[in-house]
PyMOL Python script that loads the backbone (N, CA, C, O; Angstrom):
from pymol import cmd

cmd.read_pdbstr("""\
ATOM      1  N   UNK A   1       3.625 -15.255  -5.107  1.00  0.00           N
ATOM      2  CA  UNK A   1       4.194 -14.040  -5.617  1.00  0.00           C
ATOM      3  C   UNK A   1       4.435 -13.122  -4.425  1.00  0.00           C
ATOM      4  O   UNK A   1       3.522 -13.162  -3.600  1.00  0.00           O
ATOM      5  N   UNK A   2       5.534 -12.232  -4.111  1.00  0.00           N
ATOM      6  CA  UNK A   2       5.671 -11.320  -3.341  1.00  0.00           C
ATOM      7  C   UNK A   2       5.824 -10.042  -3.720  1.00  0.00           C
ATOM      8  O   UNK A   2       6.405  -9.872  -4.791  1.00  0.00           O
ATOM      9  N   UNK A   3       5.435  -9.040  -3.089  1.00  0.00           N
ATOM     10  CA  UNK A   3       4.730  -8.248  -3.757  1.00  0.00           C
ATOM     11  C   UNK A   3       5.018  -6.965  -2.504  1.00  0.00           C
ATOM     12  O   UNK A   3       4.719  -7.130  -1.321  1.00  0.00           O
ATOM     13  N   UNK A   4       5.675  -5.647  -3.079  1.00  0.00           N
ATOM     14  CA  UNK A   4       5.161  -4.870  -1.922  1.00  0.00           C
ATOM     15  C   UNK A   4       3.783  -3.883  -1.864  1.00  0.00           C
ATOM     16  O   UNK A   4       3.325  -3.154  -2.744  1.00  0.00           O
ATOM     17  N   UNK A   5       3.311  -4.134  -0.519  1.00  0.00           N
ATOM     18  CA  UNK A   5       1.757  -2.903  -0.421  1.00  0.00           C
ATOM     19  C   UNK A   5       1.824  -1.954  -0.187  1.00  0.00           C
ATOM     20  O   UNK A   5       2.920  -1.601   0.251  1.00  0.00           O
ATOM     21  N   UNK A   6       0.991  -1.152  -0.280  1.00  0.00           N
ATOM     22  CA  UNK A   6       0.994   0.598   0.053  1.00  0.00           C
ATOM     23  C   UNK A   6      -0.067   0.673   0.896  1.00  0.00           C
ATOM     24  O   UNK A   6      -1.140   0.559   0.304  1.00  0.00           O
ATOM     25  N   UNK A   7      -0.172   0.878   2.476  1.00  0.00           N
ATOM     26  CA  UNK A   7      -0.973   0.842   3.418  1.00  0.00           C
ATOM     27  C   UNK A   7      -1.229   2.666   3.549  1.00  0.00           C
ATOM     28  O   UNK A   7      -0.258   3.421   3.581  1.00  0.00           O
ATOM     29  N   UNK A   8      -2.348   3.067   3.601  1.00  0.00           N
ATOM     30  CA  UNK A   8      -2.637   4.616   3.986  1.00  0.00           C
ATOM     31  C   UNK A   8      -3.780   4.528   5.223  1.00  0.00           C
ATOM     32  O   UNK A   8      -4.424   3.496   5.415  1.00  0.00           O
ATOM     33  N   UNK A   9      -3.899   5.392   5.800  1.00  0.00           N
ATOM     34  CA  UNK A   9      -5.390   5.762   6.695  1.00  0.00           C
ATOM     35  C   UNK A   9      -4.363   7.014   7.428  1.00  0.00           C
ATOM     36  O   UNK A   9      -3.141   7.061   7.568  1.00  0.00           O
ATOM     37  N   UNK A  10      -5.466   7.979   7.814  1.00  0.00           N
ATOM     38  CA  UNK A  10      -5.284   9.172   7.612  1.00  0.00           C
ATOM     39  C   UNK A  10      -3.842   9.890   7.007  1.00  0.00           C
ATOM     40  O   UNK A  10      -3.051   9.232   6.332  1.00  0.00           O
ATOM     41  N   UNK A  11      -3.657  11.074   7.287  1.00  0.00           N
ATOM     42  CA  UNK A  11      -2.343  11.659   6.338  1.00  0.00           C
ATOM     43  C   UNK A  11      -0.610  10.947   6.302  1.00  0.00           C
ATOM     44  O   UNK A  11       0.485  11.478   6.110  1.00  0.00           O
ATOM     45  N   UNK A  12      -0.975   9.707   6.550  1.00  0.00           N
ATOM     46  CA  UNK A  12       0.295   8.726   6.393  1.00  0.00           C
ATOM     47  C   UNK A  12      -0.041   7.597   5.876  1.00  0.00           C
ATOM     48  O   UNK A  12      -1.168   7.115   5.988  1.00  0.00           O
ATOM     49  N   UNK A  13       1.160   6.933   5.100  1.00  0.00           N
ATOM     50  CA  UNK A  13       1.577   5.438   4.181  1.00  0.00           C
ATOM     51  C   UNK A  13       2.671   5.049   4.522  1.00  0.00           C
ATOM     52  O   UNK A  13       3.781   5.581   4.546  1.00  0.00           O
ATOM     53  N   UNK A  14       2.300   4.089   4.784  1.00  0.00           N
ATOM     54  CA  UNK A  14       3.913   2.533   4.698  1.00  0.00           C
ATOM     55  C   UNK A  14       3.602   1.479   3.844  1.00  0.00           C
ATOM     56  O   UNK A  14       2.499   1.008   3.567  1.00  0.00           O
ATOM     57  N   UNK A  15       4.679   1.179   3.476  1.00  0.00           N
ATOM     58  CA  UNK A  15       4.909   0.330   2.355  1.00  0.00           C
ATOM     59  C   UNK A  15       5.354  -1.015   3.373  1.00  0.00           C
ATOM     60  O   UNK A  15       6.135  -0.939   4.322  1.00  0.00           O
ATOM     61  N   UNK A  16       4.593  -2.327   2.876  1.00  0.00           N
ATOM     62  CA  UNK A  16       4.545  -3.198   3.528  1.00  0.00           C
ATOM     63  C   UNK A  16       5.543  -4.190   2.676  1.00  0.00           C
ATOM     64  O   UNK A  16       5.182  -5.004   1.825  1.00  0.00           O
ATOM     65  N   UNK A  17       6.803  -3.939   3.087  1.00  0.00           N
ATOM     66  CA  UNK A  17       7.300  -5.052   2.005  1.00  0.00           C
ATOM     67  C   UNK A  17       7.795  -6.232   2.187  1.00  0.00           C
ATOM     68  O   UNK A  17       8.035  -6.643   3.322  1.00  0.00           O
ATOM     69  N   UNK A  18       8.073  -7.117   0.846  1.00  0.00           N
ATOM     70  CA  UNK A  18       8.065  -8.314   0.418  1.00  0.00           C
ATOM     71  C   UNK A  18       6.709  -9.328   1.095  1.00  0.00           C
ATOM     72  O   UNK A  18       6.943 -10.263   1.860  1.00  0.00           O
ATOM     73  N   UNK A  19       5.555  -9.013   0.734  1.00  0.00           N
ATOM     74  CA  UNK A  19       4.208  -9.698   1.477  1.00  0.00           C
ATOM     75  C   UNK A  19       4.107 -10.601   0.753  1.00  0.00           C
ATOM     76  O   UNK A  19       4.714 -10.378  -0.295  1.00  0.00           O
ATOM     77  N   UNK A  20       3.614 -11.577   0.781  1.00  0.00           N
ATOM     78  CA  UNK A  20       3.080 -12.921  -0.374  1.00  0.00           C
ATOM     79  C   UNK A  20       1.716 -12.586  -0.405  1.00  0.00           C
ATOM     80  O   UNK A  20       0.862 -12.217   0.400  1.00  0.00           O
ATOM     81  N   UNK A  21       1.822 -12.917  -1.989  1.00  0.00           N
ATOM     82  CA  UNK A  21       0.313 -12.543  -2.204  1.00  0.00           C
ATOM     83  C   UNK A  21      -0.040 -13.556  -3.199  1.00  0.00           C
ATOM     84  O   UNK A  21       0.543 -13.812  -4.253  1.00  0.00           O
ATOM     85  N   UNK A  22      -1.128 -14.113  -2.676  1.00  0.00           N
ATOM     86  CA  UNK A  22      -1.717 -14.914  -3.602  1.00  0.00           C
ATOM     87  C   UNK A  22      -2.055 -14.812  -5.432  1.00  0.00           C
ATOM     88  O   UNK A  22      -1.911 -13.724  -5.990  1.00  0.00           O
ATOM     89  N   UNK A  23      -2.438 -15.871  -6.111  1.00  0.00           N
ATOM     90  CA  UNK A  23      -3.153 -15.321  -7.615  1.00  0.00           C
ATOM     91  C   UNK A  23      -4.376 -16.508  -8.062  1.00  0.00           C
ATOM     92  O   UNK A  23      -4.440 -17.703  -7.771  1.00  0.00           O
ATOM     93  N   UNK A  24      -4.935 -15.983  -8.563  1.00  0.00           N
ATOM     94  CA  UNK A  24      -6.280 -17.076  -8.932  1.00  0.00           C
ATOM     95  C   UNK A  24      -5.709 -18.147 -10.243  1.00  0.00           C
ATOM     96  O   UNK A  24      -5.455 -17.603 -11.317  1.00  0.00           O
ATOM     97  N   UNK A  25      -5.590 -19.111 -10.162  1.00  0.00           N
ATOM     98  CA  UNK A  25      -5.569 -19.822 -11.236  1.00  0.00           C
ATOM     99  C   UNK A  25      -5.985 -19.695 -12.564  1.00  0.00           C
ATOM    100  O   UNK A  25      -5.318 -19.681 -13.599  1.00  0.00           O
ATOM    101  N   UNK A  26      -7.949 -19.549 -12.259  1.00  0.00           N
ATOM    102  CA  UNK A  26      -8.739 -18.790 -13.471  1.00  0.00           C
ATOM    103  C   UNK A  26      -8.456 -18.097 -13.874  1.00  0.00           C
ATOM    104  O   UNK A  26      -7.909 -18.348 -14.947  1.00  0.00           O
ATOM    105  N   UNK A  27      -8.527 -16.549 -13.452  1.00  0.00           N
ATOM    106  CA  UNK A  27      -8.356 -15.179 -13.694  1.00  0.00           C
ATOM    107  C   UNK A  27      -6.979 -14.177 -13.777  1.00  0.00           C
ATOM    108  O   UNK A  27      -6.620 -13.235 -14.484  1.00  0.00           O
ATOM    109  N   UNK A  28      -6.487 -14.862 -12.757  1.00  0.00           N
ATOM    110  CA  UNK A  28      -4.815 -14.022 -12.469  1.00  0.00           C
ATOM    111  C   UNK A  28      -5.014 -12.806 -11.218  1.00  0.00           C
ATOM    112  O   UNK A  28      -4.132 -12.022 -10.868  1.00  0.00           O
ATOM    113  N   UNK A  29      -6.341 -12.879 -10.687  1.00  0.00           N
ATOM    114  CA  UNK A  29      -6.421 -11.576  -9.749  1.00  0.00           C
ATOM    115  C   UNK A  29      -5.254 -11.990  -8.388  1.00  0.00           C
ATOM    116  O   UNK A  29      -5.176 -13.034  -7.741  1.00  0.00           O
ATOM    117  N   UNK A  30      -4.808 -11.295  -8.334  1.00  0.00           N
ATOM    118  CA  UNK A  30      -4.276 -11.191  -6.933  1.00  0.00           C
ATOM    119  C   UNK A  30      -5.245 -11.562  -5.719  1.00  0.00           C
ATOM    120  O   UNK A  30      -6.441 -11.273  -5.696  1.00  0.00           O
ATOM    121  N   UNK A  31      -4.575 -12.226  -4.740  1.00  0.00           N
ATOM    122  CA  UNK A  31      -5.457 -11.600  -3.133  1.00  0.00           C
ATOM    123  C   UNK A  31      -4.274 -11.776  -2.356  1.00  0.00           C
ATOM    124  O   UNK A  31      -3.125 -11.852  -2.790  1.00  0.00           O
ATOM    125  N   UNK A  32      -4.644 -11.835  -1.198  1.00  0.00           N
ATOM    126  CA  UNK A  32      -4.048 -11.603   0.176  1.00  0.00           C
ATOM    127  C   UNK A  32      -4.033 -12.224   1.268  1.00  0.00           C
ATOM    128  O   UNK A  32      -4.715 -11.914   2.245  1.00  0.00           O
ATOM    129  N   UNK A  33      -3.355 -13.036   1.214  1.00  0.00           N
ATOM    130  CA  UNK A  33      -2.776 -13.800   2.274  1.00  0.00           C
ATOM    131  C   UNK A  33      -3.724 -13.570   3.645  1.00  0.00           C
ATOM    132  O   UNK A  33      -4.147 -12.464   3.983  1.00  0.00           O
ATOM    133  N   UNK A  34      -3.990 -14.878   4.402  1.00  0.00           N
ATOM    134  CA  UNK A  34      -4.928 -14.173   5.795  1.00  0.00           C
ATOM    135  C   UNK A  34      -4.021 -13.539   6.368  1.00  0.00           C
ATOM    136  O   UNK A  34      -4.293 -12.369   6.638  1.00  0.00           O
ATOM    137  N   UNK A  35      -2.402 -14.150   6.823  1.00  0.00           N
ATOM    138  CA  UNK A  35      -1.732 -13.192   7.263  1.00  0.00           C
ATOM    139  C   UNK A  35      -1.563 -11.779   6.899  1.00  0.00           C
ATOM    140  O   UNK A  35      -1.600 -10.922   7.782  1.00  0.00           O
ATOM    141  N   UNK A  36      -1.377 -11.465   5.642  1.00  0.00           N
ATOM    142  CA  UNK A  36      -1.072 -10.391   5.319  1.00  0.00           C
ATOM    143  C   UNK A  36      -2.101  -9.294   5.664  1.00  0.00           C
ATOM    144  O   UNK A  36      -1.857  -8.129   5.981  1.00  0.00           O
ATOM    145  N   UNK A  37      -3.108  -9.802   5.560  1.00  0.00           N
ATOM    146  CA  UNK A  37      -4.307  -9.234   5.633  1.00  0.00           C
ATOM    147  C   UNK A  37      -4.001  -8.375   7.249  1.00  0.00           C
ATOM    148  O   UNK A  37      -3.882  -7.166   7.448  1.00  0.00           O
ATOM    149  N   UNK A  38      -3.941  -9.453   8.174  1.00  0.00           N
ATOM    150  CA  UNK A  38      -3.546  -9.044   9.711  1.00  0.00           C
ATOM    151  C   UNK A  38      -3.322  -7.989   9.449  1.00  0.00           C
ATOM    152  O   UNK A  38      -4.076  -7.016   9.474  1.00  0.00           O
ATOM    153  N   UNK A  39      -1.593  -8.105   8.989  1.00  0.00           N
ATOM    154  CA  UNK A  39      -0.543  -7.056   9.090  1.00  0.00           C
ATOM    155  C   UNK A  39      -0.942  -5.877   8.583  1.00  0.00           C
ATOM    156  O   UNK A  39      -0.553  -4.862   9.160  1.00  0.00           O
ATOM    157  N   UNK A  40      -2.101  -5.711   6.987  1.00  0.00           N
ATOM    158  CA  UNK A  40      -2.424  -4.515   6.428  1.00  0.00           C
ATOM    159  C   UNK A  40      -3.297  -3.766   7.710  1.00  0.00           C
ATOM    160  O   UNK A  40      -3.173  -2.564   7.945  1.00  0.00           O
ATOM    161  N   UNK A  41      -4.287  -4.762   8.577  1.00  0.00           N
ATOM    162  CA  UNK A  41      -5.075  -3.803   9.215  1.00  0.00           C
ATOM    163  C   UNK A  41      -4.580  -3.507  10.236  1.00  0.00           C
ATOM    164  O   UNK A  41      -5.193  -2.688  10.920  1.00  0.00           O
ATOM    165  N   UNK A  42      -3.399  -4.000  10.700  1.00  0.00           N
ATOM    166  CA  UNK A  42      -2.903  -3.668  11.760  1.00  0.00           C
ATOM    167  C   UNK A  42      -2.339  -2.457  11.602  1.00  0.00           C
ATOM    168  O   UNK A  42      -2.453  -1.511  12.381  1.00  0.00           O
ATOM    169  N   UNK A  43      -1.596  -2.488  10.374  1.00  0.00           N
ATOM    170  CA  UNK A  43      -0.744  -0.976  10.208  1.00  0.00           C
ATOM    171  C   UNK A  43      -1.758  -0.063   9.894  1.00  0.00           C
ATOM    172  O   UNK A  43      -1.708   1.040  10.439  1.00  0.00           O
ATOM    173  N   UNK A  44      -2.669  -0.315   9.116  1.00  0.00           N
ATOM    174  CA  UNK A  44      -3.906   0.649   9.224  1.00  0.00           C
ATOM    175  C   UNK A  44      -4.385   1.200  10.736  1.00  0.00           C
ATOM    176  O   UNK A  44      -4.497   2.414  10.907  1.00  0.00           O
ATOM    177  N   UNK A  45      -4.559   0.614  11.413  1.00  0.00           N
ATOM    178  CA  UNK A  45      -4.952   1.437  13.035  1.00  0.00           C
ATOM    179  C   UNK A  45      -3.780   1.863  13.042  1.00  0.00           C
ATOM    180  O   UNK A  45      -3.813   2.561  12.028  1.00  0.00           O
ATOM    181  N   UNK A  46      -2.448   1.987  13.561  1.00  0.00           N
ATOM    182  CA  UNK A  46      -1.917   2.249  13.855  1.00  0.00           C
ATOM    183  C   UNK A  46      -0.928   3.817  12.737  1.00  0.00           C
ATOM    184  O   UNK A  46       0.047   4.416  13.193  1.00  0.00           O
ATOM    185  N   UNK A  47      -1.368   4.026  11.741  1.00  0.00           N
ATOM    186  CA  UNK A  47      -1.528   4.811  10.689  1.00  0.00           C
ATOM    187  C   UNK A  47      -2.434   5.896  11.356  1.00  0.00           C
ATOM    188  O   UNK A  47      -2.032   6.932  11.885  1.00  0.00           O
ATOM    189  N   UNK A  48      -3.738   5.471  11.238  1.00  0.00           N
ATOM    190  CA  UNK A  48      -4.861   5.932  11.520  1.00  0.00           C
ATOM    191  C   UNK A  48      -4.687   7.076  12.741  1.00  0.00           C
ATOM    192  O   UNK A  48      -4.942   8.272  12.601  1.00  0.00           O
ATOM    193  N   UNK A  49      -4.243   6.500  13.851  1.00  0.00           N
ATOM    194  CA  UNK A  49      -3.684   6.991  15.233  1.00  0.00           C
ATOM    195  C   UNK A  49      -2.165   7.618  15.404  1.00  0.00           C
ATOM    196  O   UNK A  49      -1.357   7.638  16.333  1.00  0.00           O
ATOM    197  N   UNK A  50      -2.175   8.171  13.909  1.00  0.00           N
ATOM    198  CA  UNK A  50      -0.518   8.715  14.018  1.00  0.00           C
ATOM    199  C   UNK A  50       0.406   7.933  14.781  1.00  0.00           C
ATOM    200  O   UNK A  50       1.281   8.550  15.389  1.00  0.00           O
ATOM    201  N   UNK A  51       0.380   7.078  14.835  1.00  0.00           N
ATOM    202  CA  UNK A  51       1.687   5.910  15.119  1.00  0.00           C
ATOM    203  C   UNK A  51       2.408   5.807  14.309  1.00  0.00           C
ATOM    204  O   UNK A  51       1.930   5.097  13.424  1.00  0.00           O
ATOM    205  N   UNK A  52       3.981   6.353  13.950  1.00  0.00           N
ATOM    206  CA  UNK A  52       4.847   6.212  13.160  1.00  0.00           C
ATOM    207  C   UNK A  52       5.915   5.701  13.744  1.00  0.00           C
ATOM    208  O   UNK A  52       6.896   5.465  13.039  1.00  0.00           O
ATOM    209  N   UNK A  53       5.953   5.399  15.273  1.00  0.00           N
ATOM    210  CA  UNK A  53       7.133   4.792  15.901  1.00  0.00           C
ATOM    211  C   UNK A  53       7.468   3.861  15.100  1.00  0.00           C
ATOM    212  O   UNK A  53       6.732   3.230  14.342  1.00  0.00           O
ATOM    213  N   UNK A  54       8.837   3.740  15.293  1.00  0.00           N
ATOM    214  CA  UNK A  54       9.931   2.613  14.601  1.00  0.00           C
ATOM    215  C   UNK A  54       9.442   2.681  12.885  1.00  0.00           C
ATOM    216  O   UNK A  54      10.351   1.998  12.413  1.00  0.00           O
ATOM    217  N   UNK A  55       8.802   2.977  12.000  1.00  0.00           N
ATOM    218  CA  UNK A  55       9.057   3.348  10.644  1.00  0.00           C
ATOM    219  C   UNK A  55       9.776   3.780  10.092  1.00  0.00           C
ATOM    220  O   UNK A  55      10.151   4.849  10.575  1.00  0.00           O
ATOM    221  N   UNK A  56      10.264   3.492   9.188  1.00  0.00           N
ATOM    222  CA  UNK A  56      11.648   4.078   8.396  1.00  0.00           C
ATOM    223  C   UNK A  56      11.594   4.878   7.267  1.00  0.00           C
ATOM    224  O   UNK A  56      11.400   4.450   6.130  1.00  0.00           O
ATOM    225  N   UNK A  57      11.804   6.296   7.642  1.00  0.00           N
ATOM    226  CA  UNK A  57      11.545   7.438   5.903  1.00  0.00           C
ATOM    227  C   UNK A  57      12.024   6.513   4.894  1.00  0.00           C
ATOM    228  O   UNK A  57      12.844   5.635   5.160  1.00  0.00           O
ATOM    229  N   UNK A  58      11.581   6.672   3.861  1.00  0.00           N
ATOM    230  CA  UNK A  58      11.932   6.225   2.752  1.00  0.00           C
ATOM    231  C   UNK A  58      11.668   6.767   1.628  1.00  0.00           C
ATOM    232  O   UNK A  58      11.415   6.128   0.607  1.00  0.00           O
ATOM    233  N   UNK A  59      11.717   8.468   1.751  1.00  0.00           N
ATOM    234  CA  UNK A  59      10.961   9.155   0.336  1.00  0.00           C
ATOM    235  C   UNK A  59       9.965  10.330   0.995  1.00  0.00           C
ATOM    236  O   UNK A  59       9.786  10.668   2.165  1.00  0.00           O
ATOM    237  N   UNK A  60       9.389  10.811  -0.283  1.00  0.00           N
ATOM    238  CA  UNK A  60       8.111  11.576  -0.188  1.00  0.00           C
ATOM    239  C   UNK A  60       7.162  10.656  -1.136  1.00  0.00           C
ATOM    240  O   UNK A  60       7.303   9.706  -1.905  1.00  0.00           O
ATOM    241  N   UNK A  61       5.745  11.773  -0.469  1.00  0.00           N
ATOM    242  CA  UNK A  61       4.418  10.742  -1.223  1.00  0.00           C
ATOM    243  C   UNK A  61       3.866  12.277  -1.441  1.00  0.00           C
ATOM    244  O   UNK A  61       3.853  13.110  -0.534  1.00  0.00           O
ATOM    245  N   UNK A  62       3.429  12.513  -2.738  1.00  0.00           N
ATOM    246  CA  UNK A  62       3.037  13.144  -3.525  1.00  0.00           C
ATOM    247  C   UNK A  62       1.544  13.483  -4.034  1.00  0.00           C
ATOM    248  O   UNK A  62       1.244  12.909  -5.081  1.00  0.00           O
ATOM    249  N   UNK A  63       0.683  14.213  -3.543  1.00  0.00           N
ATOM    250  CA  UNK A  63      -0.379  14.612  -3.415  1.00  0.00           C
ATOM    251  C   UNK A  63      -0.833  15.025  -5.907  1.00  0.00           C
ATOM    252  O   UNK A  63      -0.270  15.953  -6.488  1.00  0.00           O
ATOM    253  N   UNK A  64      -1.578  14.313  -6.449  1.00  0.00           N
ATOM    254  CA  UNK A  64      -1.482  14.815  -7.697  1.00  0.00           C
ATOM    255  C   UNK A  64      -3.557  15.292  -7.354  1.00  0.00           C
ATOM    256  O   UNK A  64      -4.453  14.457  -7.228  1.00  0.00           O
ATOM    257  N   UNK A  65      -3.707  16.726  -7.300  1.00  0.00           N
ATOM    258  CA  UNK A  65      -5.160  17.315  -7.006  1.00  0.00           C
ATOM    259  C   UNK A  65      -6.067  16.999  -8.676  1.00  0.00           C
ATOM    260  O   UNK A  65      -7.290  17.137  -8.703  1.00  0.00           O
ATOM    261  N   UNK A  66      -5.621  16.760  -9.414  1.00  0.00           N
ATOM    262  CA  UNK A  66      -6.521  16.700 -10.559  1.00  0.00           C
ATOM    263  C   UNK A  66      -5.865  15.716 -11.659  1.00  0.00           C
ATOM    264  O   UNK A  66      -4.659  15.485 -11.738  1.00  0.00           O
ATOM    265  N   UNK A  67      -7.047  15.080 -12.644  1.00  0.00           N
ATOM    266  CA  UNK A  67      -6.468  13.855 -13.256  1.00  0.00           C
ATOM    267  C   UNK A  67      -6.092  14.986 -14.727  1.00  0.00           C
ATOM    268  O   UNK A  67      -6.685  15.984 -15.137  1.00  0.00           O
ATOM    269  N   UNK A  68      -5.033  14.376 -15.144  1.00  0.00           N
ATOM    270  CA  UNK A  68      -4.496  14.999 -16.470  1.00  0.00           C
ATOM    271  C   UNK A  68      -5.045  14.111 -17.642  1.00  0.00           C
ATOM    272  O   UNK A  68      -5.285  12.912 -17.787  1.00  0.00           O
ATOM    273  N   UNK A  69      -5.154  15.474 -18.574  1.00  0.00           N
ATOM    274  CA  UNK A  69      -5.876  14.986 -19.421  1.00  0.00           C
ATOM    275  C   UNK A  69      -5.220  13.744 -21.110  1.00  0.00           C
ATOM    276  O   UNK A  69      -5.729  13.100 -22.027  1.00  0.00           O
ATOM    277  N   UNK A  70      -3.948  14.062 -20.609  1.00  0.00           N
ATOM    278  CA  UNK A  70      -2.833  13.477 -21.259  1.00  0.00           C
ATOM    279  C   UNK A  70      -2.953  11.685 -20.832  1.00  0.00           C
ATOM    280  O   UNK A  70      -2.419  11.342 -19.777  1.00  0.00           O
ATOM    281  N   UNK A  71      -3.383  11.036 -21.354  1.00  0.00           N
ATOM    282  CA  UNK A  71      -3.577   9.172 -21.077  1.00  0.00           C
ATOM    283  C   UNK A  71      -1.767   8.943 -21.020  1.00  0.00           C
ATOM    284  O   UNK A  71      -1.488   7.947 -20.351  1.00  0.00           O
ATOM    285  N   UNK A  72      -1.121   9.325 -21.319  1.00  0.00           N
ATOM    286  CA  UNK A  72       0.410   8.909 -21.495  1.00  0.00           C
ATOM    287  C   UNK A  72       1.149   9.057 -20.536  1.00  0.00           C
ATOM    288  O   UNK A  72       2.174   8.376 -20.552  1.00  0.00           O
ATOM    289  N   UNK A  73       0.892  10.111 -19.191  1.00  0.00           N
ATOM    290  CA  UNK A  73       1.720  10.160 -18.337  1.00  0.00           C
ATOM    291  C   UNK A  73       1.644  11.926 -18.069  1.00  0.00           C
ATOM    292  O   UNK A  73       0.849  12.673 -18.639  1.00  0.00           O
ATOM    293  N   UNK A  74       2.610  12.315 -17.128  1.00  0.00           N
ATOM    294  CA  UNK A  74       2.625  13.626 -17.198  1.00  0.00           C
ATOM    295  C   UNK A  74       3.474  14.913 -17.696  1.00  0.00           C
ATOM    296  O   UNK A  74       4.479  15.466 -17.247  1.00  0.00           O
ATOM    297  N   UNK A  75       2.631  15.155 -18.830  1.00  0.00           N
ATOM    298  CA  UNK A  75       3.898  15.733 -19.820  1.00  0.00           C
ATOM    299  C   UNK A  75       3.735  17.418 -19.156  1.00  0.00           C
ATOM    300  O   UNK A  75       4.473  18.315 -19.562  1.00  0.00           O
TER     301      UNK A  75
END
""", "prot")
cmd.dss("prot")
cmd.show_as("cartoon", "prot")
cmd.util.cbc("prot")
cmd.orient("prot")
């Protein structure tokens, strides 16, 4: 299955896309590829250390400070 990730460490995220990601036969859980794995912690340090060279905007990311009490979404 390919799948895109959402990598964060400190006040930045990149989206890691089209990754292969594994699934359990038994259960259906997802995991993560050893490669992929690399690549998540790699972009994690480099996140971490405000490294945004060569990343590509793609949007805003949206801070929500409190859970709503509405189960349906945000009305």
């Amino acid at each position: 299955m390919v799948k895109d990730l959402l990598v964060q460490a400190g006040n930045h995220a990149a989206l890691l896309r089209g990754e292969e990601i594994g699934e359990c036969t038994a259960c259906g859980e997802a995991f993560y590829t050893p490669n992929t794995v690399r690549r998540m912690e790699a972009l994690e340090v480099r996140l971490g250390r405000g490294d945004v060279a060569g990343l590509k905007p793609i949007g805003q990311l949206f801070a929500v400070e409190r859970v709503f009490e509405n189960p349906k979404g945000f009305q």
